[in-house]
C-alpha positions, 0 to 999 in steps of 0.5 A: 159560210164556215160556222164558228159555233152551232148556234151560228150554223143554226141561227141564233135563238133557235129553240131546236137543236138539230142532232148530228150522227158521224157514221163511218164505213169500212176502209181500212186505213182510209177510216183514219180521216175519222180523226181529221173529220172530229178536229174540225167538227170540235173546232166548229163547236159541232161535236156529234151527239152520235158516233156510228162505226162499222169494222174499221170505222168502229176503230176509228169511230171509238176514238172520235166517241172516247173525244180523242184529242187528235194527236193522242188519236193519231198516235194510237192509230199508229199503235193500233193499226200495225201490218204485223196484226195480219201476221200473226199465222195459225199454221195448224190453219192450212191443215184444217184447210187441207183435211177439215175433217180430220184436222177439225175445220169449225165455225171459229177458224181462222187464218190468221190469230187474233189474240194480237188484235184482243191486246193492242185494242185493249192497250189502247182503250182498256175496261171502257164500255161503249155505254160509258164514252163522252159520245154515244157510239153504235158499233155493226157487226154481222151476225154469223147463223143469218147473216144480219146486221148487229148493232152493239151499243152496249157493253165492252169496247174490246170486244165490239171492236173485234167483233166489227173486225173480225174479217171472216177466214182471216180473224175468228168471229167472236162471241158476244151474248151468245151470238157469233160476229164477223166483220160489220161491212159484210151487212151494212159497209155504211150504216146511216140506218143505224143513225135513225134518231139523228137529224144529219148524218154525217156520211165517210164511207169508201167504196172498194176499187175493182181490180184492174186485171183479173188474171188470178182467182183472188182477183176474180172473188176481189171484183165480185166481193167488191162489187158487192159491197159497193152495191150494198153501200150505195142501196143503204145511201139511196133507200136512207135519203129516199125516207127523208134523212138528211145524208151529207157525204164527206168525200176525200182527194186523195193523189194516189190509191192507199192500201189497207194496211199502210199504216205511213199514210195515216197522218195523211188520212187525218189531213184529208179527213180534215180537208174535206170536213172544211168542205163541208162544213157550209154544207152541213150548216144549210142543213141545220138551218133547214131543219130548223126553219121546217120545224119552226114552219111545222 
């Protein structure tokens, strides 16, 4: 079945309608298939009632919860996602790398500037604030004095886009309410838990790949990082669906492995995100409709 409208996926005449979260997880460029993800589900007639993003699915979930036309998102991606962010070199970095003492190594330091990222999110995005978006959109960042998930749904979109972003030695944390944030993926690189009032939950996430040879130390601390992560976002899939809530993957085919930062594979990551959500779509409207029956039944 391929649903042309929610009543259809439903059925007709049902008094509840069912909520549908689209959360996004950490993966680079592949978080891009977000846009892809939106074009189907609006041609569906099953926009979200709820975006949730972690780092660059935070970018990408913005766009989705601002209701982006495609070809706007995909041409502000390009702007947005741009290699030359990761070379914006603090060289008096290496220094504090050095000498941390003399050269003043501090909770705030960075390889890497991030005034560049602060402009190009704010070119794309301006003064909107997460409260004010067409969709509701919950952004996860991870606290840096405990390590713990935070979850921004309020406030300016600049700055919680940074803050889920703010990938720890690489870019600077940033301050929000009095609280210093990193990179979301490193708490929670899948938040379905943060979609807890949402009846199906529309699952993109990407688990890392582990390097094929470890011959250098950045490979090793890769297998161990990444083994991590995956391990994290698995455990928030399993423990989600162990109490109940209805999870629907979105898995993407992808012919060959895309880096993080290839900003030429985005129109590709838009076509793949759009393919799976075809996919998927018979999937998500068997889940409404059970929904629907159980609550009728109840």
């Amino acid at each position: 079945m391929n649903p042309s409208n929610r009543n259809e996926a439903v059925g007709r005449g049902a008094t509840y309608r069912p909520r549908i979260a689209l959360v996004l997880g950490s993966g680079g460029v592949r978080s891009a298939a977000a846009i892809g993800v939106a074009e189907v589900l609006e041609r569906a007639a099953l926009t979200p009632d709820l975006v949730v993003g972690c780092s660059s699915g935070a970018l990408f979930g913005a766009l989705v919860a601002a209701r982006t036309p495609a070809d706007d998102a995909l041409a502000k991606a390009v702007r947005l996602w741009s290699p030359d962010l990761t070379r914006r070199h603090r060289w008096s970095a290496y220094l504090q790398l050095l000498l941390p003492r003399l050269a003043g190594f501090s909770p705030e330091f960075s390889l890497r500037r991030g005034d560049a990222i602060a402009a190009r999110v704010a070119e794309a995005f301006g003064a909107a604030r997460l409260e004010e978006l067409a969709i509701p959109l919950r952004v996860v960042a991870t606290r840096t004095e405990t390590g713990q998930r935070a979850v921004l749904s309020r406030g300016p979109l600049v700055d919680a886009i940074r803050a889920s972003m703010a990938v720890p030695f690489i870019f600077p944390p940033v301050s929000i309410d009095g609280q210093r944030l990193v990179d979301g993926v490193i708490s929670d690189p899948l938040p379905v838990a943060m979609a807890h009032d949402a009846d199906v939950v529309l699952a993109l996430g990407f688990e890392g790949r582990m390097p094929a040879r470890v011959n250098r130390p950045a490979k090793l601390f890769g297998q161990v990082s990444t083994a991590l992560i995956n391990n994290l976002m698995q455990a928030r899939l399993d423990l989600a669906r162990a109490q109940g809530k209805v999870v629907v993957p979105i898995e993407l085919e992808l012919p060959q492995r895309v880096g993080l930062w290839d900003t030429a594979a985005l129109p590709a990551m838009r076509a793949a995100g759009a393919a799976a959500m075809e996919r998927v779509l018979p999937h998500l409207a068997y889940a409404l409709r059970e929904i629907v029956r159980a609550r009728r039944a109840a």
